[in-house]
VOPAGU-2260 file (C-alpha; in pm, 1 decimal, decimal comma):
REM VOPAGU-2260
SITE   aa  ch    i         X         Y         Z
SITE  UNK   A    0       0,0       0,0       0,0
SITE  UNK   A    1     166,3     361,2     -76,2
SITE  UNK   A    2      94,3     649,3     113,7
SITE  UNK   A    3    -154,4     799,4    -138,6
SITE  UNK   A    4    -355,1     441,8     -61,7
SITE  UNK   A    5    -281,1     527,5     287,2
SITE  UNK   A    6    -421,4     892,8     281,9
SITE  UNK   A    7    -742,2     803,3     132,5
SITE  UNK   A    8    -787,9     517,9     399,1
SITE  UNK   A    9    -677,3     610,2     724,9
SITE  UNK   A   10    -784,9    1028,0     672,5
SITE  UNK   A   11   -1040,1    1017,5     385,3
SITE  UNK   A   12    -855,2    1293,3     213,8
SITE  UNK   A   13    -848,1    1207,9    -172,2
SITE  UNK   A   14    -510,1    1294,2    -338,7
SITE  UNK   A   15    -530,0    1384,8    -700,3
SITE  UNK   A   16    -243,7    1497,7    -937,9
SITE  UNK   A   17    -211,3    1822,7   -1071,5
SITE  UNK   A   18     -70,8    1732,9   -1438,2
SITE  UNK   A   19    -227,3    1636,0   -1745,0
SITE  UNK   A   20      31,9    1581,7   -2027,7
SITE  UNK   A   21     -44,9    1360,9   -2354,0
SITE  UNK   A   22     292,5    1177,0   -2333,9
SITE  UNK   A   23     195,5    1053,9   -1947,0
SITE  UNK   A   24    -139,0     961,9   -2084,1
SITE  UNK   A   25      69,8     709,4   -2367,1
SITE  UNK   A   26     299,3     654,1   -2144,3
SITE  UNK   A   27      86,7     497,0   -1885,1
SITE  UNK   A   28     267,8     704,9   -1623,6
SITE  UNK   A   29    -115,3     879,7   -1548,5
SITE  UNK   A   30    -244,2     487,1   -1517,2
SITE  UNK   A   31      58,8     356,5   -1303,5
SITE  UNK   A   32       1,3     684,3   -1089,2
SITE  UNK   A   33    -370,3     601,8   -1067,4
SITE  UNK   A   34    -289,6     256,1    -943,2
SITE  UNK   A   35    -103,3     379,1    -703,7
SITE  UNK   A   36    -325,4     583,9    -535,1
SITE  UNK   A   37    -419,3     918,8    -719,9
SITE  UNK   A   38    -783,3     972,6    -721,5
SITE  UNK   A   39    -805,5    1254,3   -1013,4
SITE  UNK   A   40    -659,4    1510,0   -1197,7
SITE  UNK   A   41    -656,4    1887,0   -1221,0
SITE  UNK   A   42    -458,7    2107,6   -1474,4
SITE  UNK   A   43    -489,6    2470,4   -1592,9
SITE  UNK   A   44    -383,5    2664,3   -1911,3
SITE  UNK   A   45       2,2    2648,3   -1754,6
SITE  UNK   A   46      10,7    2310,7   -1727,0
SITE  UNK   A   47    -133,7    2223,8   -2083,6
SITE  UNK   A   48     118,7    2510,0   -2241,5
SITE  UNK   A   49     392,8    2295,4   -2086,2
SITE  UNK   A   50     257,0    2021,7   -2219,7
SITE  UNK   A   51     217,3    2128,9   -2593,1
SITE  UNK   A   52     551,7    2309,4   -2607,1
SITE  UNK   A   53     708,5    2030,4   -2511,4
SITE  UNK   A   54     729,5    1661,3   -2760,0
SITE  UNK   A   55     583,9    1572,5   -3099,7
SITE  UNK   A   56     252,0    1376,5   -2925,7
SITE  UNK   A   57      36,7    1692,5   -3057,2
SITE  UNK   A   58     180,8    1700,9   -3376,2
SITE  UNK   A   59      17,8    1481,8   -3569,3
SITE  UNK   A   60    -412,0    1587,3   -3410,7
SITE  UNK   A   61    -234,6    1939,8   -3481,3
SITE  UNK   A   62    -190,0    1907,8   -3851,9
SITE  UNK   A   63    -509,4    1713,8   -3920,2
SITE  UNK   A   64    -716,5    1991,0   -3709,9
SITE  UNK   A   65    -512,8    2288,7   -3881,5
SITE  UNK   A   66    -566,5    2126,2   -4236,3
SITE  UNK   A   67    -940,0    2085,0   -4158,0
SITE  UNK   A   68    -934,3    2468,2   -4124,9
SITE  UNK   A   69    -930,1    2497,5   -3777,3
SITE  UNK   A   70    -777,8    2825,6   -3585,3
SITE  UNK   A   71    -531,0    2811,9   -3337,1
SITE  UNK   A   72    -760,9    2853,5   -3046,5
SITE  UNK   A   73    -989,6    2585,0   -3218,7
SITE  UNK   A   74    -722,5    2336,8   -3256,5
SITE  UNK   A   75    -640,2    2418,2   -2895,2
SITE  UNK   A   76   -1000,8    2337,7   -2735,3
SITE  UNK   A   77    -962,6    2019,1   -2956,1
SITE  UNK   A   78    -646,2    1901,3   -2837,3
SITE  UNK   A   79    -675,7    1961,4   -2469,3
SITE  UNK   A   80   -1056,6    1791,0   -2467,8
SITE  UNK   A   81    -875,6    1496,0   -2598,3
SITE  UNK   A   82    -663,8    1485,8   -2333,3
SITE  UNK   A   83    -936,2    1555,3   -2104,0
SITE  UNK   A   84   -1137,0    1237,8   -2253,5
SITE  UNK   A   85    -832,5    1000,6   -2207,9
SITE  UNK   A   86    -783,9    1124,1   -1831,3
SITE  UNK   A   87   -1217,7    1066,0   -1828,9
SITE  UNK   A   88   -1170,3     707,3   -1889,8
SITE  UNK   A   89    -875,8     628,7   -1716,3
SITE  UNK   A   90    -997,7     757,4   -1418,1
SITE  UNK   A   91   -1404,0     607,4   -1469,6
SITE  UNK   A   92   -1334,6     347,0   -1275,7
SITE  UNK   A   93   -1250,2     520,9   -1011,4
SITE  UNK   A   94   -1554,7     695,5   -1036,5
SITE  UNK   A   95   -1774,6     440,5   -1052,3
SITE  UNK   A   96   -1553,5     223,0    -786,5
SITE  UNK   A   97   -1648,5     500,4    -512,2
SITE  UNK   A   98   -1999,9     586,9    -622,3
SITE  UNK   A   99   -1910,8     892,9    -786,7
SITE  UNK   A  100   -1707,9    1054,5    -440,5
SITE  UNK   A  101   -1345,1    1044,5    -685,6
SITE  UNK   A  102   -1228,6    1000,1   -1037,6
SITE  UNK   A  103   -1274,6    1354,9   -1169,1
SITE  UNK   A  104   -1111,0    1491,9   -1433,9
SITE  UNK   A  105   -1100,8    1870,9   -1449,0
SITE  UNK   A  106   -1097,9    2123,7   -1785,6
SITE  UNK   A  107   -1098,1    2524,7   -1704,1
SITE  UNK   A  108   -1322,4    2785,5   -1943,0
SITE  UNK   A  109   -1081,3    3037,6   -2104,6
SITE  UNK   A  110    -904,1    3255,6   -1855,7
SITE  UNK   A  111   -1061,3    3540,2   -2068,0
SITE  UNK   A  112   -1418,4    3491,1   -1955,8
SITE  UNK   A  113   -1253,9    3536,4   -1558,0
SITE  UNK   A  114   -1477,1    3877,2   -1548,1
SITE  UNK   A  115   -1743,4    3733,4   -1837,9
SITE  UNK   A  116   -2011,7    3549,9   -1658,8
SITE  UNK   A  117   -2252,1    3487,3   -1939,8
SITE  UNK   A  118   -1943,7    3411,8   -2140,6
SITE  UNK   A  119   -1849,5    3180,4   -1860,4
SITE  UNK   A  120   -2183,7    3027,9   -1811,4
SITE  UNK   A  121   -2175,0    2961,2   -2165,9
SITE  UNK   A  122   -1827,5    2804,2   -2214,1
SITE  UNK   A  123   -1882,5    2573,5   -1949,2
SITE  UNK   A  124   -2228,4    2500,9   -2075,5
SITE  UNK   A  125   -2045,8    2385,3   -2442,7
SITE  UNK   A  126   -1741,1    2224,8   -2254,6
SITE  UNK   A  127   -2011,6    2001,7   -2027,8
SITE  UNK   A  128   -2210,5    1928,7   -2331,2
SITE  UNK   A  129   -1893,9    1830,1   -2617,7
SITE  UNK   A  130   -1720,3    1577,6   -2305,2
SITE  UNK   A  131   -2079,1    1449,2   -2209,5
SITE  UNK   A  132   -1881,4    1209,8   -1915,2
SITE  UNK   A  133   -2007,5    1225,1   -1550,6
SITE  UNK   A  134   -1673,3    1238,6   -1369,7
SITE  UNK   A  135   -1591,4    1571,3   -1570,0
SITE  UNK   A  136   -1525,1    1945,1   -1384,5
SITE  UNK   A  137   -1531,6    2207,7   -1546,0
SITE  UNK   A  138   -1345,8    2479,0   -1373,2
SITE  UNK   A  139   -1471,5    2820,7   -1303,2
SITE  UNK   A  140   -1278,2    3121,6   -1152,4
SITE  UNK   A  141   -1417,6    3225,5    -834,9
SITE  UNK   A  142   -1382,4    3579,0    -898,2
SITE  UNK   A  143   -1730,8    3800,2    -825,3
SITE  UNK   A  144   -1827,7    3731,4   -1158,2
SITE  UNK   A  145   -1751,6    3383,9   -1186,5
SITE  UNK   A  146   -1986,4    3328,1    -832,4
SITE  UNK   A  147   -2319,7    3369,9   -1062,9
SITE  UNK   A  148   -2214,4    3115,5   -1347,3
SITE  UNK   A  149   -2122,9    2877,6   -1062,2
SITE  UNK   A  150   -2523,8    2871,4    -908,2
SITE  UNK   A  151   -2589,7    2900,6   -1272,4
SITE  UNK   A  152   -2421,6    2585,7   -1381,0
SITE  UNK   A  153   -2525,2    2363,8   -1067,7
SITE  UNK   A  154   -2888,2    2503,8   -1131,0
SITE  UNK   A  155   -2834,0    2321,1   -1478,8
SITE  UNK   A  156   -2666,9    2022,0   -1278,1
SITE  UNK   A  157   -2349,4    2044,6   -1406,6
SITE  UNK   A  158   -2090,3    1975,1   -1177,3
SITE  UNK   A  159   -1790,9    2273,0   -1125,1
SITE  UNK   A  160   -1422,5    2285,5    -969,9
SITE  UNK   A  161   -1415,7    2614,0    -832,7
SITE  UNK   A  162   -1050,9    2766,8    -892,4
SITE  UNK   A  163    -873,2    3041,1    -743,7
SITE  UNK   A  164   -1016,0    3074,3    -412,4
SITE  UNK   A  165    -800,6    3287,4    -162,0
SITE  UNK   A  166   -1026,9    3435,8     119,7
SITE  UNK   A  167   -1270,0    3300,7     359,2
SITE  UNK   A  168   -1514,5    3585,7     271,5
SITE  UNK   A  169   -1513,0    3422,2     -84,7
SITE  UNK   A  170   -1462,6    3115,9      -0,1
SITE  UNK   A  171   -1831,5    3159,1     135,6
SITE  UNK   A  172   -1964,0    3275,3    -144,6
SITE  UNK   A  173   -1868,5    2994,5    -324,1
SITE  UNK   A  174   -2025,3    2746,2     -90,8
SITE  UNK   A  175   -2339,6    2942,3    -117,4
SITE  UNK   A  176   -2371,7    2941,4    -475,9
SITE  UNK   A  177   -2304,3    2584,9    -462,0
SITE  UNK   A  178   -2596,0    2518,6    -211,6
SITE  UNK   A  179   -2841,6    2783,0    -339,0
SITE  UNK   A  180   -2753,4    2596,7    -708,9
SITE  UNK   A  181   -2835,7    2223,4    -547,8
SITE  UNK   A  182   -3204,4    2377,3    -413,5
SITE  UNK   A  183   -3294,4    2539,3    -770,8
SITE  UNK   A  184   -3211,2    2227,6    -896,8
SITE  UNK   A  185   -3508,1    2034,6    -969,3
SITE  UNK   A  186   -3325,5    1686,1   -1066,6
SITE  UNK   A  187   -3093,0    1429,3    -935,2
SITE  UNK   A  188   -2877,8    1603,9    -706,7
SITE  UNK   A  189   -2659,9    1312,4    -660,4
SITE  UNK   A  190   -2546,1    1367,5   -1016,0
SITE  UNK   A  191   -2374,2    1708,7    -976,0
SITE  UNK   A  192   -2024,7    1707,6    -778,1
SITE  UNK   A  193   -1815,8    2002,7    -722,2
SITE  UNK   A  194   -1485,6    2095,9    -506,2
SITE  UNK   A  195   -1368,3    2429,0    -413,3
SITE  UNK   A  196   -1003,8    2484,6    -546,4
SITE  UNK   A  197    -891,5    2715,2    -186,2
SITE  UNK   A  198    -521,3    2785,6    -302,8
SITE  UNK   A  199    -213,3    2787,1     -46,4
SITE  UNK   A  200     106,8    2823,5     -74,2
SITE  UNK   A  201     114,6    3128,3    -253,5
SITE  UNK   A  202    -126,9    3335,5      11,3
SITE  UNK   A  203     221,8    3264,4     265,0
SITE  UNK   A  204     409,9    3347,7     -39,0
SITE  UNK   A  205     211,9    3723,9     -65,6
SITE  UNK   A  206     140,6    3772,6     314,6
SITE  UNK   A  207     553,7    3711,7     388,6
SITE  UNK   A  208     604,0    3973,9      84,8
SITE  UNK   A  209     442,9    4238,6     277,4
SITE  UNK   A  210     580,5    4083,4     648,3
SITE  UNK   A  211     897,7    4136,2     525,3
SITE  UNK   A  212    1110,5    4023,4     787,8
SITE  UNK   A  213     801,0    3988,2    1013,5
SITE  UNK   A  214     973,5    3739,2    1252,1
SITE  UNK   A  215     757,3    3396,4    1351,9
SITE  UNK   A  216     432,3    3492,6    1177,0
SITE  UNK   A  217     650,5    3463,9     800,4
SITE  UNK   A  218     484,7    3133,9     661,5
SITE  UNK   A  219     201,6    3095,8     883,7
SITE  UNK   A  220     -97,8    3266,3     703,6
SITE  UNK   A  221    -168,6    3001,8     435,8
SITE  UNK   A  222    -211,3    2647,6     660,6
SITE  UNK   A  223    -388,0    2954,6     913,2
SITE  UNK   A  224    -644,9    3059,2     678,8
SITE  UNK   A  225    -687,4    2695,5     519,2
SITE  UNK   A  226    -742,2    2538,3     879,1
SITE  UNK   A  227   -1085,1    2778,4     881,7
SITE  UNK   A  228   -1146,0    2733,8     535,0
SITE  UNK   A  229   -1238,7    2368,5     657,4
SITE  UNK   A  230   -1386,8    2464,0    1002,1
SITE  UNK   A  231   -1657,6    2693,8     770,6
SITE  UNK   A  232   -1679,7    2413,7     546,4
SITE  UNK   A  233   -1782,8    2175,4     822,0
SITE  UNK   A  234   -2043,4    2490,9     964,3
SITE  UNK   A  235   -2168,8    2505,0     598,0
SITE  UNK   A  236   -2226,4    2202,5     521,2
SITE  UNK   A  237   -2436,6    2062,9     823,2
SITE  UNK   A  238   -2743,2    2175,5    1004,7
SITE  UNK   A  239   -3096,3    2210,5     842,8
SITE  UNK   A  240   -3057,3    2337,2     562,9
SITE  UNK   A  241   -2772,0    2102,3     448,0
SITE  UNK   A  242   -2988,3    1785,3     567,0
SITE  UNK   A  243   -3226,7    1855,8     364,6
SITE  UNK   A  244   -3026,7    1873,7      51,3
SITE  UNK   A  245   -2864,6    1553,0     203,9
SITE  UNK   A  246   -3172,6    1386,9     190,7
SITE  UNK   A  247   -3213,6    1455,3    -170,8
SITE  UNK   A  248   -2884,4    1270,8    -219,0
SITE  UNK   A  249   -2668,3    1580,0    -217,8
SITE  UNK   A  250   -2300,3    1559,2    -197,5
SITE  UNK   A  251   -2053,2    1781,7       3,0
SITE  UNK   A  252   -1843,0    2053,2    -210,3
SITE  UNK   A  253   -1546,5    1920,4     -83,3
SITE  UNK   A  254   -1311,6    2161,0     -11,4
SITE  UNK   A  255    -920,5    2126,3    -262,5
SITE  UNK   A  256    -575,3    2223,4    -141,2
SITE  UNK   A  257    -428,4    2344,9    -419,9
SITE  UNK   A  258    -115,0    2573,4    -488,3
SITE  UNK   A  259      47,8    2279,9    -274,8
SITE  UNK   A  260     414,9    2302,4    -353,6
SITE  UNK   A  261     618,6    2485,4    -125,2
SITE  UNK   A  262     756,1    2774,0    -307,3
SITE  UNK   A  263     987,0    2880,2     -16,7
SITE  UNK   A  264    1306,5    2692,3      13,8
SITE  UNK   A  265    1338,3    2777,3     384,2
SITE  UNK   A  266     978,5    2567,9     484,7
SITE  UNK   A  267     961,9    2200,7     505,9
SITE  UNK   A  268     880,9    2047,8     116,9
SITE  UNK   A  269     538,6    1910,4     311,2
SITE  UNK   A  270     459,7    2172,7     448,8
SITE  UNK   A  271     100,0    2228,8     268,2
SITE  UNK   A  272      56,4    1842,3     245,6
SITE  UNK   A  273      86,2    1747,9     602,5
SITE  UNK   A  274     -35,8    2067,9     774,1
SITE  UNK   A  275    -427,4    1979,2     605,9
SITE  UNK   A  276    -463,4    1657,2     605,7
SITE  UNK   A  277    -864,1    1577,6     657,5
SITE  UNK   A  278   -1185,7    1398,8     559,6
SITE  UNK   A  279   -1378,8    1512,3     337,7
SITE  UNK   A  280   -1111,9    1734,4     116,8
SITE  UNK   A  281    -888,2    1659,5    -189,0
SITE  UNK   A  282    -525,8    1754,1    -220,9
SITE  UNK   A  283    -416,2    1840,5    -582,0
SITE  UNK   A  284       2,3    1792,1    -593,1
SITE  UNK   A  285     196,8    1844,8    -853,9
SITE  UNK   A  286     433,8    1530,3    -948,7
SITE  UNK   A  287     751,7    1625,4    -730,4
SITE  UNK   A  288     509,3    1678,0    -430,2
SITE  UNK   A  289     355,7    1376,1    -471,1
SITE  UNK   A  290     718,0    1146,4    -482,1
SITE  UNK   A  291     837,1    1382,9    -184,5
SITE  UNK   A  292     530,3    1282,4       4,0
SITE  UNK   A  293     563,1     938,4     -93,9
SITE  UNK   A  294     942,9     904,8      19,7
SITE  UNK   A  295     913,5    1078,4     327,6
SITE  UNK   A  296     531,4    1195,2     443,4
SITE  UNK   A  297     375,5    1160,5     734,1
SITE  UNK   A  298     -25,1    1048,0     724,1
SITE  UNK   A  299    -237,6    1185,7    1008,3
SITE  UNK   A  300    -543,0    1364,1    1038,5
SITE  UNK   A  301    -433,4    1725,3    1108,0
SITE  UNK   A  302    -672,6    1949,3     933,7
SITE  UNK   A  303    -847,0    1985,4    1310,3
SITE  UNK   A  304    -560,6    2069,6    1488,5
SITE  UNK   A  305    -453,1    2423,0    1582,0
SITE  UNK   A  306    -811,1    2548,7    1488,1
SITE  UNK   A  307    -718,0    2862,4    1794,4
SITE  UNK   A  308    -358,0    2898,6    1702,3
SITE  UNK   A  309    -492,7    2996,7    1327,9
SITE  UNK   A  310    -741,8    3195,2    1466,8
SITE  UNK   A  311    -473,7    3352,0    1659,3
SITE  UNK   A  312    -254,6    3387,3    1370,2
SITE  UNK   A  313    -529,0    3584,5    1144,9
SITE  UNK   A  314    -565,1    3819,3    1421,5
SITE  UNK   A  315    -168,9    3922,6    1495,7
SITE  UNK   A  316    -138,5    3891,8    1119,1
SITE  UNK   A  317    -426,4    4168,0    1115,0
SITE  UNK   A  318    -256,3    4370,5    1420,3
SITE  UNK   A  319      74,5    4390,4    1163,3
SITE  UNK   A  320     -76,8    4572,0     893,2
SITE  UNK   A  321    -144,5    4268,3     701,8
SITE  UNK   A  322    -506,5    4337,1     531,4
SITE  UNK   A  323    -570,4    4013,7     382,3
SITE  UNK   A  324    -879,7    4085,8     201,6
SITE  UNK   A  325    -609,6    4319,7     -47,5
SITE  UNK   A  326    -399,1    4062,3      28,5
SITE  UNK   A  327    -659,4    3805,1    -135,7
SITE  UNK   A  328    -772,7    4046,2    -410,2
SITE  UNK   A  329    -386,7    4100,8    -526,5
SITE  UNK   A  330    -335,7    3684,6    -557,9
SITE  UNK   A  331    -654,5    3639,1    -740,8
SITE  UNK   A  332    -574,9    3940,3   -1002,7
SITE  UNK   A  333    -211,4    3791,2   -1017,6
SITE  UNK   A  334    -424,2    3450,0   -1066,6
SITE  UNK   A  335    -630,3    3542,3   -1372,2
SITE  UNK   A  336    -324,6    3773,0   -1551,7
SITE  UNK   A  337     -89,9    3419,9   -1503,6
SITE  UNK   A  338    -366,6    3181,2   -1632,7
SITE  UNK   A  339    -427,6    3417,9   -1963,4
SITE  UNK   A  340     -63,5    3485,4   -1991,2
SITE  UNK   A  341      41,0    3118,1   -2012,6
SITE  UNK   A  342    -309,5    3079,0   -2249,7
SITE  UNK   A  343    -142,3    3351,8   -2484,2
SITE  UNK   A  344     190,0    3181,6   -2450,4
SITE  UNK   A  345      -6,3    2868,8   -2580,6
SITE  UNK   A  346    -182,6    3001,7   -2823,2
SITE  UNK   A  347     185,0    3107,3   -2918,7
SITE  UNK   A  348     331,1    2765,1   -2923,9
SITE  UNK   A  349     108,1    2635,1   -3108,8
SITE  UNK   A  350     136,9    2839,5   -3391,3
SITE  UNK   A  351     496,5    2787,6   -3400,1
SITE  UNK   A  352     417,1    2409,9   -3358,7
SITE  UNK   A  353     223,9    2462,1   -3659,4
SITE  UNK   A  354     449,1    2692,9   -3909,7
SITE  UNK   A  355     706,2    2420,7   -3841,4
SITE  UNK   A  356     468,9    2123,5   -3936,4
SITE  UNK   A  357     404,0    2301,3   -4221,1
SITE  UNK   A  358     739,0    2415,9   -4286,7
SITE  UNK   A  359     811,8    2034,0   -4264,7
SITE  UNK   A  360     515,0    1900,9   -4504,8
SITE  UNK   A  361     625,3    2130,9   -4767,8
């Protein structure tokens, strides 16, 4: 048994893998790492430029699309849904193998439609009706615009990943859009899944930015601010009104760790892995997270612990000057202007891709 296997039993915490790459999918290095333990799959337009830029497995898909007539962004929305339909049925079984609580496979609208929400609502509309697969996610930005086309889409019962989540205050927004969704919903409730993408390491990352050399509060914010991300979650998603959506055969928006890689040489390579470990929640790690964890992680159920201590920290974090709701407003615009700057960067690549296919056909 590995440690992923391990996670999942002992904690109930599902650990997914925060890649998607074409030559891992022919590889079978997605399938080995599904076997040993990872639960599903998350990417964003970063990941897939990497994954384009890099190889000849797009190369031949590329020059059949682009001598169909296809343009660059069309031939892009082609090749990453094919991607997105291998990971589907690798990971079905999964799916099916835990009654629909794993085995998701997530694709993100256009990073231009973050501030678009009937462009949003509409993209994820077409991307949920093209991949037609029941363990899909199609993720939406949680910015103040994106918190409409997420009721929107669960109203439809189309199940969401909600990316780029960096405050508590929108944090609960999310959840409410996700619950107000599953009541306007007049079909199978069961059917519609969704996870909230609350990102980490790079909230520790900003807040030590403006600490400077702010002494024992530097790294502290992000596990802080998770730990009551998942105390709300548990307020959220109990009581009245959440038993009555439970009776309906609702499931939980569980909440996702992601931006799990420590960024900061000086903290412990764990530090976002071990620090929230909990039922109930998903941990997205990219590949080098996931072999650290496996060669040296500790599994334990720690999500619970130090609930008053990150209260605590908030608050002297707060007395310092730190205002984290600019603080979370900064990270999300940063967010959005990365995501469509590695999109352009794709759409770039993939032209050059293409000149020198064509280059080489003539």
């Amino acid at each position: 048994m590995t440690k992923l296997h391990e996670l999942y039993d002992r904690v109930g915490q599902s650990p997914w893998i925060d890649n998607l790459q074409r030559a891992a999918l022919r590889s079978g290095a997605l399938e080995a790492a599904r076997d040993d333990g990872i639960r599903g799959v998350t990417s964003n337009p970063t990941i897939f430029q990497k994954s384009v830029a890099s190889g000849s497995h797009y190369d031949g898909q590329l020059t059949e699309l682009l001598a169909a007539g296809h343009s660059v962004e069309d031939a892009y929305w082609e090749l990453a849904i094919a991607d997105v339909g291998d990971a589907l049925a690798l990971f079905r079984p999964v799916y099916d193998g835990s009654g629909g609580g794993d085995g998701f496979v997530s694709i993100e609208v256009g990073p231009g439609l973050a501030h678009d929400t009937g462009g949003t609502i509409e993209a994820a509309r077409v991307l949920h009706e093209r991949i037609g697969e029941p363990n899909l996610l199609v993720k939406i930005p949680a910015t103040a615009e994106g918190i409409p086309a997420i009721a929107r889409m669960v109203t439809e019962g189309r199940s969401v990943n909600i990316t780029l989540i960096f405050s508590l205050a929108r944090y609960d927004e999310v959840i409410e859009a996700y619950l107000s969704g599953l009541e306007a919903y007049g079909g199978d409730v069961s059917r519609v899944h969704s996870v909230a993408s609350f990102f980490v390491s790079r909230v520790d990352t900003e807040v030590d930015r403006r600490l400077g050399d702010g002494g024992d509060l530097r790294g502290r914010a992000a596990v802080a601010q998770a730990k009551l991300a998942y105390q709300l979650f548990e307020r959220r998603f109990g009581g009245p009104r959440w038993d009555r959506l439970a009776a309906r055969g609702a499931t939980v928006q569980r909440p996702l760790w992601a931006s799990t890689s420590t960024k900061n040489p000086a903290y412990a390579d764990l530090l976002y892995v071990e620090s929230l470990e909990g039922p109930r929640t998903v941990n997205t790690m990219p590949e080098p997270t996931i072999k650290a964890f496996e060669d040296h992680g500790r599994v334990a159920g720690t999500i619970d612990q130090g609930v008053d201590e990150a209260h605590e920290t908030l608050e002297r974090l707060r007395a310092a000057g730190v205002d984290l709701d600019d603080v979370a407003a900064t990270l999300e615009r940063e967010g959005v202007a990365s995501f469509q700057a590695s999109y352009d960067q794709l759409m770039a690549s993939i032209r050059d891709k293409a000149r020198a296919l064509q280059r080489g056909a003539a």
